[in-house]
C-alpha positions as CSV (number, residue, x, y, z in Angstrom):
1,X,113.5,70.7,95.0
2,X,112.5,73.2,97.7
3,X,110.4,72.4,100.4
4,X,108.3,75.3,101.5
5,X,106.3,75.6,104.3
6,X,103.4,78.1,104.9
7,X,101.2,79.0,108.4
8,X,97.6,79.6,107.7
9,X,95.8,81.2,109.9
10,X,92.4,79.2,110.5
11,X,90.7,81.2,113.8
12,X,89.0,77.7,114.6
13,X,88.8,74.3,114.6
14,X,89.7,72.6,111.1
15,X,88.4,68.7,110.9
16,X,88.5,68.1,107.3
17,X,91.4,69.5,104.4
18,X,91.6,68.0,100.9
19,X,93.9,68.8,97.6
20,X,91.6,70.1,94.3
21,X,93.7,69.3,91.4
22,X,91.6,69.8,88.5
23,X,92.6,73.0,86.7
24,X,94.4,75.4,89.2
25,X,95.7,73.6,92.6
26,X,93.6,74.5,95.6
27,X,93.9,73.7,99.2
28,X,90.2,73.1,100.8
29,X,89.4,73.1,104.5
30,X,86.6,73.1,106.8
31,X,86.0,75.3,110.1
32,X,84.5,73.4,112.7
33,X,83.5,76.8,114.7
34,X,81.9,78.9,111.9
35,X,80.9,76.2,109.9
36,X,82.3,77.4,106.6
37,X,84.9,75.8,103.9
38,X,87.7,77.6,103.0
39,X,89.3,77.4,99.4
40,X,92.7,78.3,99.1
41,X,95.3,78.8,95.9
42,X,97.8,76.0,96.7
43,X,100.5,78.5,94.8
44,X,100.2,81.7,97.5
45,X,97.9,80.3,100.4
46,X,95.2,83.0,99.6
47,X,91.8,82.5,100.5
48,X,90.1,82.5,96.8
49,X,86.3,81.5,97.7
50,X,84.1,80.4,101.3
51,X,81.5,78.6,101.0
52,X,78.6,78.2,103.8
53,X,74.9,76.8,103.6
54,X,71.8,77.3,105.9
55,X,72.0,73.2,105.8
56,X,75.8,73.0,106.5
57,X,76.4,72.7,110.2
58,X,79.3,71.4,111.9
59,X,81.5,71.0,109.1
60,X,83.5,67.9,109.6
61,X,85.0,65.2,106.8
62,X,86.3,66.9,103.1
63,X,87.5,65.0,100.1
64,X,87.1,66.0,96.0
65,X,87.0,63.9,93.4
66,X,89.2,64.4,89.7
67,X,86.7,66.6,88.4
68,X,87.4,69.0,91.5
69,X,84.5,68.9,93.1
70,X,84.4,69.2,96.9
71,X,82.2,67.0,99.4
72,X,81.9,68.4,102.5
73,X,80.2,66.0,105.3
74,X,78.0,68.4,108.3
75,X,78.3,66.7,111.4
76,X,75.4,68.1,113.5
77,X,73.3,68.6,110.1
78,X,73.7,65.0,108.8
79,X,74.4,65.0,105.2
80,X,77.0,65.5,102.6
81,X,76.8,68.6,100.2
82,X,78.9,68.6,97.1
83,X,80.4,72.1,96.1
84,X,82.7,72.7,92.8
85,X,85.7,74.1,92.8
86,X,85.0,77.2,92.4
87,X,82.7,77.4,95.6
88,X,79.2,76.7,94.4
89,X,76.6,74.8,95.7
90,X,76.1,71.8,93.2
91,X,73.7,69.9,95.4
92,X,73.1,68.4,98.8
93,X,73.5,64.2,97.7
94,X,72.7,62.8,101.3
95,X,70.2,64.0,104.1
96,X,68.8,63.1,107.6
97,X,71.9,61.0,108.2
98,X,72.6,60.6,111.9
């Protein structure tokens, strides 16, 4: 089997990255700096979808679940948002922590 490895280019600070796995294999990570999630296909390393909300600051812990939805924790916004895998909001499940 061939190992590959690839460089990604993140421009900031990344705290959190996390494996989708439902449906097509994506690569998730969070940008400290710009407070954004980046969602890249595992296959080519391309940048597929970002996601950023007004209540999203500080982006810092990431994990999914098996139905590929992404939680992404804001450090200096206290909560936890959970996004699909395609990049949408779903909802924000915890507020006013910290």
């Amino acid at each position: 089997m061939e190992n590959k490895q690839e460089e990604i280019s993140t421009n900031g600070i990344i705290y959190g990255i996390t494996i989708v796995k439902q449906g097509e294999k994506k690569i998730v990570y969070t940008n400290y700096n710009t407070k954004t999630c980046h969602f890249l296909r595992s296959s080519d390393l391309q940048e597929i979808y970002r996601f950023t909300h007004l209540q999203l600051k500080r982006p810092w812990g990431l994990t999914s679940d098996r139905e590929g939805n992404v939680y992404i924790a804001g450090r200096a916004s206290g909560n936890v948002l959970q996004v699909s895998s395609d990049g949408i909001l779903i909802r924000v499940l915890l507020s006013g922590l910290g």
